[in-house]
N, C-alpha and C positions, 0 to 999 in steps of 0.2 A: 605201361607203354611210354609214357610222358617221361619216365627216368633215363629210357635208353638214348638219348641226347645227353641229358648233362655226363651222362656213365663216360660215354668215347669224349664230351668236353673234357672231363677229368683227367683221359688217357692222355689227349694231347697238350693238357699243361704242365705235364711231367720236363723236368730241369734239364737244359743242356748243354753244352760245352760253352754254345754263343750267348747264355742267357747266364751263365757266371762269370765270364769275360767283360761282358758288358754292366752287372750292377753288382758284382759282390767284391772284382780284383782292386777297386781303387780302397772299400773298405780294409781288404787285408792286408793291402800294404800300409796304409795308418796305424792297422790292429798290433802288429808284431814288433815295430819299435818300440809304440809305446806300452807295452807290457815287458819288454825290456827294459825299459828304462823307472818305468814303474819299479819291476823287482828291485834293480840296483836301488835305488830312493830307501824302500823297505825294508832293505837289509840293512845299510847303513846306519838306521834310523833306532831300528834294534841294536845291532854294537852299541850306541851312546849311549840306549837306555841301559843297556847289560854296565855297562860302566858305572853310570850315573848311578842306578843301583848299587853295586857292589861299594863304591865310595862313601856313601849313605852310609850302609849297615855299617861299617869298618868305622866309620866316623861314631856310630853310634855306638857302636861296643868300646872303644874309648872312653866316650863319657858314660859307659854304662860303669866300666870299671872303676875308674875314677870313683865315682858315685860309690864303690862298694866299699874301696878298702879305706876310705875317708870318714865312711861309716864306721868299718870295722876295727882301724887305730882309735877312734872316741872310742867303743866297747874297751877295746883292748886297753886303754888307758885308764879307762874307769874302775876294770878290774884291778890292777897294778895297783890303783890308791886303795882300794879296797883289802888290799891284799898287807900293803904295807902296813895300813891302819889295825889291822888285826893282829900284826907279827908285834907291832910295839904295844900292843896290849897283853900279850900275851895268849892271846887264843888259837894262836898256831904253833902247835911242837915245831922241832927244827928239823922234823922230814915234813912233814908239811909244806913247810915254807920253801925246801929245795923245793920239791914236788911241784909247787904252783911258779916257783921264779923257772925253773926249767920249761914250764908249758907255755911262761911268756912269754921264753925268750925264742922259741921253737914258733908260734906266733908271729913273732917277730923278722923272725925270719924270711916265713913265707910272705908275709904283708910286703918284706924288702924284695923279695922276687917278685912282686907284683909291679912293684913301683917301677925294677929294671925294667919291665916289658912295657911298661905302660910309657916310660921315656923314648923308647926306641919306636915308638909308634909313632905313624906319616903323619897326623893329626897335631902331635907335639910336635916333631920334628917339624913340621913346615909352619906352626907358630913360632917357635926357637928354642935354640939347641939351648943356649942359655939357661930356658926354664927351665928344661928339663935337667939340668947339674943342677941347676939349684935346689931344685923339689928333691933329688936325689941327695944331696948334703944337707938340708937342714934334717933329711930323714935320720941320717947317718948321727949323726949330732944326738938326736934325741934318742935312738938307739943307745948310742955309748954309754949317757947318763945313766940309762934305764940299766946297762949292764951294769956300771958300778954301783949305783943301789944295791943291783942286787946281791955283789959281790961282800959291798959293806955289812949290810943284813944277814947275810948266811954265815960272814967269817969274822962278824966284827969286828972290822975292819974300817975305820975311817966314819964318817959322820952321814948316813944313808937320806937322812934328811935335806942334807945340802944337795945332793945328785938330784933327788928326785923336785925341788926348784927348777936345779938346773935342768932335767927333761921336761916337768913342766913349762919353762921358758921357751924350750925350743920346742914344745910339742905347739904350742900357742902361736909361734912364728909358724910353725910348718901348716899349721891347720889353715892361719891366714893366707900364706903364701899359696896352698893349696886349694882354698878359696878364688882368689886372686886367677889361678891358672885356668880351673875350671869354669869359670864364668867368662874367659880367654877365648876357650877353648870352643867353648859352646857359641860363641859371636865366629868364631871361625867356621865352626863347621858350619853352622849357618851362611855363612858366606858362601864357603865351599857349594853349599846343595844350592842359594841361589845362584852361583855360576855355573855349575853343571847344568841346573835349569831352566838358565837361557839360551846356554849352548843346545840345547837338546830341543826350545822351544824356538830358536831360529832354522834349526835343520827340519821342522818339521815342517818352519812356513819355507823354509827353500822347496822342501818337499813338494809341499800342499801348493804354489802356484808352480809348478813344474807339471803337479797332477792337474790341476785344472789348466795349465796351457795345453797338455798333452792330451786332455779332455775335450778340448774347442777344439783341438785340431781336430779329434776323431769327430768330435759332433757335426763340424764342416765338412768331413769324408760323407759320414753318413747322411747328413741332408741332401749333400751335393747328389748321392746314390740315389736318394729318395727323390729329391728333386726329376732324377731321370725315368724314374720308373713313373712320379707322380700320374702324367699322361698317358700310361700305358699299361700298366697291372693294377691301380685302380680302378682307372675306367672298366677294366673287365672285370674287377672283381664287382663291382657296384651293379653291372648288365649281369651277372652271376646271378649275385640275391635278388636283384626287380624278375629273373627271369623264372627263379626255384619259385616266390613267392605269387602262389595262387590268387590270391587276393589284393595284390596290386596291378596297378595298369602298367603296362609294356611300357620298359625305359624309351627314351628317347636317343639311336642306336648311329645317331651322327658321328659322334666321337669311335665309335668303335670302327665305321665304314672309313674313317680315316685311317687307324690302325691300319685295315687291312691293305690300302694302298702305296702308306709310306713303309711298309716295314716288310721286310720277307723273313722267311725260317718260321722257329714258333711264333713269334709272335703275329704274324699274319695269318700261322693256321689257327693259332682261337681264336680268332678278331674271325673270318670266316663261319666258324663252328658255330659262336655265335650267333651272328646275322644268321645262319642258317636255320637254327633254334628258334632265333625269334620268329622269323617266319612260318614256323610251325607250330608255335604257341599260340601264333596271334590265330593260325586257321581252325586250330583245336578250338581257341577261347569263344571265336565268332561262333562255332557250330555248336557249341554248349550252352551259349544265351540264345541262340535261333531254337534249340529244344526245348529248352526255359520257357523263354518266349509262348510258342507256341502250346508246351504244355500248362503252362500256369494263365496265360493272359489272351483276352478275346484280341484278336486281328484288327476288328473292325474298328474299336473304341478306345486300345490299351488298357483298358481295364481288367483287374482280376476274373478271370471265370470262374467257372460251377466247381473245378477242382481244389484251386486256392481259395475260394470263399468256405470250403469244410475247413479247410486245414485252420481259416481265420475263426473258424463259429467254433470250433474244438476249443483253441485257444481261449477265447473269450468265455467259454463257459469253468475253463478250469481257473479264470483269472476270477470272475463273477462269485465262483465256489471260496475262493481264499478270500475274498471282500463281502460275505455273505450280501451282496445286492445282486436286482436284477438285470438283465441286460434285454436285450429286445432284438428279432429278426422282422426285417423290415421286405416284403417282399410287392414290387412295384410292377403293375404289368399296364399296357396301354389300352384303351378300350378303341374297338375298333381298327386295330391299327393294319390288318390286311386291308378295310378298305381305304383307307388314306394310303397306304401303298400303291395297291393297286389305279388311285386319283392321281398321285405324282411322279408316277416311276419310282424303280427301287433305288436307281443312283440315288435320285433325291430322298427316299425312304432311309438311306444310307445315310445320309448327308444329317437326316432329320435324328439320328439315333446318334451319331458323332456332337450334336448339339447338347440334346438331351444328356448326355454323359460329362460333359464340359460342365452345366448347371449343376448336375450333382456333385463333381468333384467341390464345389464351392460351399458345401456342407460336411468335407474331409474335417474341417479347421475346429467343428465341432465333435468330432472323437469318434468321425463314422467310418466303416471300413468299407468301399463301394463296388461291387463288382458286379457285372452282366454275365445272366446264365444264358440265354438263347432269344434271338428275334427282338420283341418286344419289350422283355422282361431283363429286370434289373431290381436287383437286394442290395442292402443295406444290414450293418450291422453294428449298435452300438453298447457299448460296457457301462456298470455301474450309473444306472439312471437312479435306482434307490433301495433302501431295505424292505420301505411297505410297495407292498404291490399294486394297491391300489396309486399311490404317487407316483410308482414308475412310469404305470399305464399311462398315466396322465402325459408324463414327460414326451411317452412315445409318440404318443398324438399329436403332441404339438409338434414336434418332429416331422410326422407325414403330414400336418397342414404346412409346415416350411415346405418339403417335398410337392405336394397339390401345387404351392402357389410357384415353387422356382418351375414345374413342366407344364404348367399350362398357360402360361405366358407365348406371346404370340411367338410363331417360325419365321425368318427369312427363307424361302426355296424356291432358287432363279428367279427372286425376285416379284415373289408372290407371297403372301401372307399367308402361313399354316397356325391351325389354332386344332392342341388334344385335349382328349380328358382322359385323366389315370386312375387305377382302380388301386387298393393297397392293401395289402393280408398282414395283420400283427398278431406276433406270436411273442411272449413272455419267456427267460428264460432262466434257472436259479439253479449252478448245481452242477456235477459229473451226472449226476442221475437222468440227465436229459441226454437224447441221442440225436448225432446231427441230424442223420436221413429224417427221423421223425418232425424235428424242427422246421425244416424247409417243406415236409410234404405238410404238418399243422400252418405253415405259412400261406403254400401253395391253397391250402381248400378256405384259407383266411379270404383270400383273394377272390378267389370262385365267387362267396357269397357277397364281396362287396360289387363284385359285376352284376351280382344277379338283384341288386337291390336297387343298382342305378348307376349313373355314372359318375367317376369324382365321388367314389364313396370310398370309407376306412372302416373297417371291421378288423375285429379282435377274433381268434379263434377260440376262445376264451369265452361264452356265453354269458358268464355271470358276470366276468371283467366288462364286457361290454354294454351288458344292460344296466351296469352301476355308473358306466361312463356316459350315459345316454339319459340315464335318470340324473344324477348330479347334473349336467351341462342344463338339462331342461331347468331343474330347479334352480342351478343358480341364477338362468334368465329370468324366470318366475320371480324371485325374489328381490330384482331389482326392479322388480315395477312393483311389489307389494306397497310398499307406501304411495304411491299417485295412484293404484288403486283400490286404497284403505282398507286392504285386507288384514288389518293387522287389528288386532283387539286389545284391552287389558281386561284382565280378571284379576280377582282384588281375596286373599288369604287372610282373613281376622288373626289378631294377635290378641290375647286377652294376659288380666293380669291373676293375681294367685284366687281371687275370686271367682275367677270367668270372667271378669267384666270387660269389654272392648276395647279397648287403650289403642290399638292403630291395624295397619293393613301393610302385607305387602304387595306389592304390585306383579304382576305376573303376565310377559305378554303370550298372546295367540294369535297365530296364521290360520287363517280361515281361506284357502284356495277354493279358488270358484270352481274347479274342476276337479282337484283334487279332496278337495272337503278339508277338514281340521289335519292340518303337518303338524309333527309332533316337534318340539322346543327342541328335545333332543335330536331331532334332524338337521334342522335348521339353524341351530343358532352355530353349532361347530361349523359348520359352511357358511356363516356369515363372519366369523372368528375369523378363517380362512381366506377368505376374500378382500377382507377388510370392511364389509358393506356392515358392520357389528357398528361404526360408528355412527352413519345415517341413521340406523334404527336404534339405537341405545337415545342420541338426539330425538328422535321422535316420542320414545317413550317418555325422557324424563319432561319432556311437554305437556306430552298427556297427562300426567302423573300431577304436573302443579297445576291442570284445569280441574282434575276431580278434587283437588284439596280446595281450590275454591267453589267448586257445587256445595262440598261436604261442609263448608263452613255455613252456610245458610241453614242449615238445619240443627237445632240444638244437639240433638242424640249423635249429630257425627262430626262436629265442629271441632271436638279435641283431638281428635283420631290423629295420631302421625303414620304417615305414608313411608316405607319400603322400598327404593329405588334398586336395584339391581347395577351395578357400574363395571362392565369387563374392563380388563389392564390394557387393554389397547385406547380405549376410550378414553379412559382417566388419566393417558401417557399423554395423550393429543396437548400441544401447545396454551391452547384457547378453551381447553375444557372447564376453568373458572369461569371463564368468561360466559360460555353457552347456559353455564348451573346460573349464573347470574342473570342473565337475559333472559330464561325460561323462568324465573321468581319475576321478573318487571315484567315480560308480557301477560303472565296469567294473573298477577294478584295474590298469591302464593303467599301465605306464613314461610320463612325459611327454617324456622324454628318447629315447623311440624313436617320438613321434609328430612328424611332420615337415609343414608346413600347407604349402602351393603358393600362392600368390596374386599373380595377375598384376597386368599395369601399370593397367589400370581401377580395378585397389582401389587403388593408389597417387594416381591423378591426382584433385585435388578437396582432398579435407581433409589435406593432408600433413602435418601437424603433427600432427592428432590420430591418425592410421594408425598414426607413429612411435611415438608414446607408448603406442598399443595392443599395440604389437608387442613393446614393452620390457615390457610389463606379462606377455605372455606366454610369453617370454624367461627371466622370472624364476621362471615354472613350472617351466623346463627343455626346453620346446617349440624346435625348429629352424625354419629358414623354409626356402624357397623361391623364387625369382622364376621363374615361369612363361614360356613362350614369350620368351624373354628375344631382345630384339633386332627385335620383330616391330612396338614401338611407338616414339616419337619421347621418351619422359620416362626410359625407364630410366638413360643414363645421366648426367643430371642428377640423379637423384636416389638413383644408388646407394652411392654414398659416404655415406649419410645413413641408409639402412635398415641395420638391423641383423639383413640376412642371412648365411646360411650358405652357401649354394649358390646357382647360376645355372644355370638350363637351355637350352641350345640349342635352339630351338626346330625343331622337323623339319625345315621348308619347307628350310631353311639346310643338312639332312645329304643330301635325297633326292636332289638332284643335284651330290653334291660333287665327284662326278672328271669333269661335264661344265663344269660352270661355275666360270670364275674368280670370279665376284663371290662367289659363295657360299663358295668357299675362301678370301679375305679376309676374310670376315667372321667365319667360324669360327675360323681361326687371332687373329684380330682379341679376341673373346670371351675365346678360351681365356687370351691372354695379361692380357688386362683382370682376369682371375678372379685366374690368380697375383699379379697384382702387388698386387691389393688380398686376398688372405688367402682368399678364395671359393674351395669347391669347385665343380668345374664337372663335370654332367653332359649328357651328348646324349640325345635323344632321336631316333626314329625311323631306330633304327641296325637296317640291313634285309640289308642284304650283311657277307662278309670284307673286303670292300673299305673298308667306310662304317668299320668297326670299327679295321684297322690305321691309315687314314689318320690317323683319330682320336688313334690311339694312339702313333704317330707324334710328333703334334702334344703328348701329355703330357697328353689328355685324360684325368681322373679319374674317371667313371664312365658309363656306359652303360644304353640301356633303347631294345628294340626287339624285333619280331618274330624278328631275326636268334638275341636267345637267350630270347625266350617271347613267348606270345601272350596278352591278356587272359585269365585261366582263374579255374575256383573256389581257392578256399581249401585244397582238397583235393590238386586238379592242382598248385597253388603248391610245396606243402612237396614231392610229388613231384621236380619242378625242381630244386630244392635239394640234396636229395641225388643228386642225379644229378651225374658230373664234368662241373667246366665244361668248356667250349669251349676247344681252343687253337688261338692266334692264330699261324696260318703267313705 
C-alpha cells in the first residue's frame, strides 16, 4: 500500500512541454553550434593530417630509392671490375664477356631510369633543380666510360683500361656527389615533416581552444540550466529518497511547500504530491512505532516487556553458545509490594515503579538488558560473565547485590520517604539447548524461594550452585578470622637421608574450624590463592616455622634439622617478601641456614628475572631453596640452570606407581641424574612402601619424605621420630 503514492508521484513527474522550454532549450541552443563547428575543426584537422601524411611517405620513398640504386651502382661497379679483371686474365671466352658486358650495360640502364625518376621527384625538385642535372650528368659520364670499356674489350678496340679510370673517376665523383645530395635531402625532408608538423600542430591548438572555448560556453549553458533546476528537481528529488527510505526521518519539506506556491503546472503538482506523501508517511510511521511501542515496551516505565525480553534471552543464549560462557537471567520481584501500594496509592505505586526502573537502567552501562514483565516484577539479563560456572555464579551475585543496594535505597512519594525490600531468582544459562519459557519459569521459582526464605534474599535455581555459593561466602569469612582465632596449626613431615636418618621437616599447615572440625588444605588454600588472604597466612606460617627451628635447636637430636617452607607465587611476588623472610629470622632467633623455602614452577613462570634476583637476595641470608613438584610443569627445565637452587623434589604422582609404570621410572631415574650432573640435591617425595624407598635408593636418590618413614605430626610427635632408630633398608 505505501507504494501507491510514489506509483501516481512517478506518473506525475512525467516531462512536459513547459518543463523542456524552461531547462533543456537554452542547452540546445549551445548543443548544435557547437557540434558544428566542432565537426568543421575535425574535418580540417584530418585534410592536413591526410597531407601531412602522404608528404611523409613520398619524401620517404625518395630516400628509400636513393638509398637503393646507390647501393646497387657500388654492386654494379664491383661486378664490372670483377668482370674486367677476369677477361684480361683470360678466364672469360669472348661469349662470355659479351654476355656479362651486355647484362651490365642492361643494368645500367635501368639504374639510369631510376635516377630520371628520382630527379623529377618533389623532394629533389624543391631542393634544386640543379642537383638533380647534375646527379643526372655525372651518371651519364660514367655510363659512357663504362660503354667504351666495354666496347674496347669485346673489339679490341682502344685501351679499355684507360675508360674504365675514366668511369672509375666519375663513378667516384657521382658516388660523392650522390652522397652530398642524399644527406641534402634527408635535412630537407626533415624540414619538410617538421613544417608540415607544426602546421598540423597549430591547427590542432586552433582547434583544441576553439573546442575548449566552445566547451565553457556549453558548460556555462548547462550550469546556468542546472543552476535553474538546482532549486527545484533537487529538492524533490532529495524529498524523493528521504521519503522511499523507511529508515530515515521525514525530510525537512519547507523547500518543497515553496515549490508548491511559487510555481504552477508540473512542477507544483509534485511539489503537492509530495507534501501529500509526506503526510501520509509521517501518519503511517507514527501508527507503526505506536504498535512497536505498545507491543514490544511497558507503558508505564519504557522499558522492554515480557515479549522483547524472549526475543533478547534467545539472543543471548545463541551469543553465550558461540562464546562458550555463561550468561545469567536475573529475575527481580518486590516483596510486599500490594501492601505499599495499597499504603500510598497506586499513582504513587506508579511513581515508585517509574523510580525503580530509572535505578536499573543505571546498570545498562554494565552489559545488562532491562525490561519489566508485569506489576512488581522486573528481569535482568546479562551475556558472557564466564566459562566456569562456578565464577559466573559468582559474577551474578555480585550483580543482584549492586541490584539489592540500587532498590532499596530510600523513595521520595509526595514528599514522604518510602523504603522496599526485593527478593531475586538466578538462573544460569550456557547453550541453544536451553529454552526461553523454561528459563524465566527456572527464574520465576528462583524467586519464590528467595521470598520464602526472607526478605532481600538471592537464590539460584540451581541447588548445588547455590549451596557452593553459600558454603565458599561462609568459608571465606571463616577464614579471615582464622588467624586472630588461631585456628591454624602446623604439622611437621620428616625428611630423612639414604639411611633413614632425619635430616629436616617440612612444614604443613592445618585449619582446625571450631565448628567445622579439620578443612582440608585442598579447600582452603585455592580460596585463599583466590582471595589473596594466601599472603596473611603464608606470613604467619613462615613465623611459625622459624619458632619451631628455635624450640628444635635446644634439643640435640633436632638442632640440625632444616625446616621446609612452603612459599605460593603470589607471596614471593609481594614487594617486601625479603624483607618479611628477614624480619621473621630476627624476631624468632632462627638459623637462616636451616630454613629451606619450597617454591614451585608458578612462582618461576612470569617475572623471571626478577624471581632470580630475589632468590639471590635471599641466598645471601643463608636461606636454601627448593623446587617443588619438580617435573609436574613444562618451564623447569628451561629454567633450571638459572635458579639458584639447592635441591629438586620429585614430585609424588612420579614415585606412587613406580614399579608399575615405565614412563614414571624414566622419568625418575631421568630427574635424579639431571640433579647430579648439575650439583642438586634431589629428594622424593611420597615415598610410601620398601619398595618405593630401595628402588630410589638404587637409583643414588639423596633423600626421602613419605608416609613410609612419618606421617604429617605435631612438633612434639616430630622430635619423637627422630629419636627413634631409623628404618633399615632390606
Amino acid at each position: 500500500m505505501r507504494h501507491g503514492p510514489l506509483l501516481s508521484l512517478e506518473v506525475t513527474m512525467k516531462p512536459s512541454q513547459s518543463l523542456f522550454m524552461v531547462f533543456l532549450l537554452p542547452i540546445l541552443m549551445v548543443v548544435l553550434p557547437v557540434a558544428l563547428l566542432l565537426g568543421l575543426a575535425t574535418y580540417t584537422i584530418k585534410e592536413q593530417s591526410l597531407q601531412s601524411y602522404q608528404l611523409q611517405s613520398n619524401d620517404l620513398d625518395t630516400l628509400v630509392q636513393m638509398a637503393t640504386f646507390d647501393r646497387q651502382l657500388g654492386d654494379l661497379h664491383q661486378r664490372m671490375s670483377e668482370v674486367f679483371s677476369r677477361a684480361e686474365a683470360t678466364d672469360l671466352g669472348a661469349m662470355q664477356r659479351y654476355s656479362e658486358y651486355g647484362l651490365i650495360n642492361q643494368e645500367l640502364s635501368r639504374i639510369g631510369d631510376s635516377i630520371d625518376q628520382l630527379a623529377a621527384s618533389p623532394l629533389i625538385f624543391d631542393l634544386s633543380q640543379e642537383s638533380a642535372d647534375t646527379l643526372q650528368r655525372a651518371f651519364r659520364e660514367y655510363r659512357r666510360f663504362v660503354s667504351m670499356a666495354n666496347e674496347a674489350a669485346t673489339l679490341n678496340q682502344g685501351d679499355p683500361g684507360y675508360y674504365l679510370q675514366e668511369a672509375q673517376r666519375h663513378f667516384s665523383t657521382f658516388s660523392l656527389f650522390s652522397q652530398q645530395i642524399f644527406e641534402a635531402l634527408t635535412q630537407r625532408a626533415s624540414d619538410r615533416h617538421r613544417e608540415s608538423y607544426t602546421d598540423l600542430i597549430q591547427s590542432r591548438n586552433s582547434t583544441l581552444w576553439l573546442a575548449l572555448g566552445l566547451f565553457a560556453l556549453l558548460i556555462s549553458a548547462a550550469f546556468l540550466a542546472a543552476w535553474r533546476i538546482n532549486q527545484r528537481l533537487v529538492t524533490v528529488g532529495d524529498a524523493i529518497l528521504a521519503l522511499s527510505d523507511n529508515h530515515q526521518a521525514l525530510p525537512d519539506m519547507q523547500a518543497v511547500e515553496r515549490l508548491s506556491k511559487q510555481h504552477s503546472g508540473p512542477l507544483q503538482r509534485i511539489a503537492l504530491s509530495l507534501l501529500s506523501f509526506r503526510d501520509t508517511e509521517q501518519q503511517r510511521r507514527e501508527a507503526e512505532r505506536q504498535v512497536h511501542q505498545l507491543a514490544y515496551y511497558d507503558t508505564l516505565t519504557d522499558l522492554p516487556n515480557w515479549r522483547l525480553m524472549k526475543e533478547h534471552l534467545q539472543h543471548s543464549l545463541e551469543t553465550n553458545s558461540q562464546t562458550n560462557t555463561y550468561g545469567a537471567l536475573v529475575y527481580v520481584d518486590v516483596d510486599e509490594f500490594k501492601r505499599i501500594n495499597d499504603g500510598i496509592g497506586h499513582r504513587a505505586g506508579d511513581d515508585l515503579l517509574k523510580q525503580m526502573a530509572s535505578r536499573l537502567k543505571t546498570l545498562e552501562q554494565q552489559g545488562c538488558t532491562i525490561g519489566r514483565l508485569s506489576g512488581d516484577e522486573f528481569v535482568l539479563i546479562v551475556d558472557g560473565l564466564d566459562a566456569d560456572k562456578l565464577k559466573a555464579a559468582e559474577k551474578a551475585e555480585f550483580l543482584a547485590q549492586q541490584i539489592n543496594h540500587a532498590l532499596t535505597q530510600s523513595y521520595c512519594l509526595d514528599g514522604h520517604y518510602q523504603y522496599l525490600n526485593v527478593s531475586q531468582g538466578l538462573v544460569l544459562f550456557k547453550g541453544v539447548d536451553d529454552s526461553v519459557d523454561q528459563l524465566f519459569q527456572y527464574a520465576n521459582s528462583a524467586v519464590h524461594l528467595a521470598k520464602r526464605d526472607g526478605q532481600n534474599t538471592i537464590r539460584f535455581y540451581d541447588p548445588a550452585v547455590q549451596a557452593q555459593l553459600e558454603t565458599r561466602t561462609e568459608l571465606e569469612r571463616d577464614l579471615r578470622l582464622a588467624i586472630e582465632r588461631e585456628e591454624f596449626v602446623l604439622v611437621y613431615q620428616m625428611q630423612v637421608d639414604s639411611q633413614g636418618r632425619a635430616i629436616g621437616a617440612e612444614a604443613l599447615i592445618r585449619w582446625q574450624h571450631a565448628t567445622r572440625g579439620f578443612v582440608s588444605p585442598g579447600t582452603f588454600i585455592p580460596l585463599a590463592e583466590e582471595t589473596g588472604l594466601i599472603v596473611p597466612i603464608g606470613t604467619w606460617v613462615l613465623h611459625a616455622a622459624c619458632e619451631q627451628l628455635v624450640m628444635w635447636e635446644t634439643a640435640a637430636h633436632t638442632k640440625d634439622l632444616v625446616l621446609a617452607v612452603n612459599v605460593s607465587a603470589k607471596q614471593f611476588q609481594q614487594p617486601n617478601f625479603v624483607e618479611e623472610v628477614a624480619n621473621a629470622l630476627e624476631l624468632s632467633g632462627a638459623s637462616p641456614h636451616k630454613l629451606k623455602l619450597e617454591l614451585t614452577e608458578s612462582t618461576v613462570i612470569g617475572k623471571v628475572e626478577d624471581t632470580i634476583a630475589r632468590m639471590h637476595q635471599l641466598k645471601a641470608l643463608g636461606i636454601s631453596f627448593a623446587m617443588d613438584d619438580f617435573g609436574t610443569g613444562y618451564s623447569s627445565l628451561q629454567y633450571l640452570k638459572r635458579l639458584p637452587l639447592d635441591q629438586i623434589k620429585i614430585d609424588q604422582s612420579f614415585v606412587r606407581d613406580l614399579h608399575q609404570d615405565e614412563d614414571d621410572m624414566a622419568i625418575v631415574e631421568t630427574i635424579i641424574a639431571m640433579g647430579h650432573s648439575l650439583g642438586l640435591n634431589v629428594i622424593a617425595e611420597g615415598v610410601e612402601t620398601m619398595e618405593h624407598w630401595r628402588y630410589l635408593n638404587e637409583h643414588q636418590c639423596h633423600a626421602y619424605q613419605g608416609y613410609y618413614f612419618c606421617k604429617p605430626v605435631a612438633a612434639e610427635e616430630m622430635a619423637k621420630h627422630c629419636l627413634a632408630p631409623p628404618p633399615v633398608l632390606t
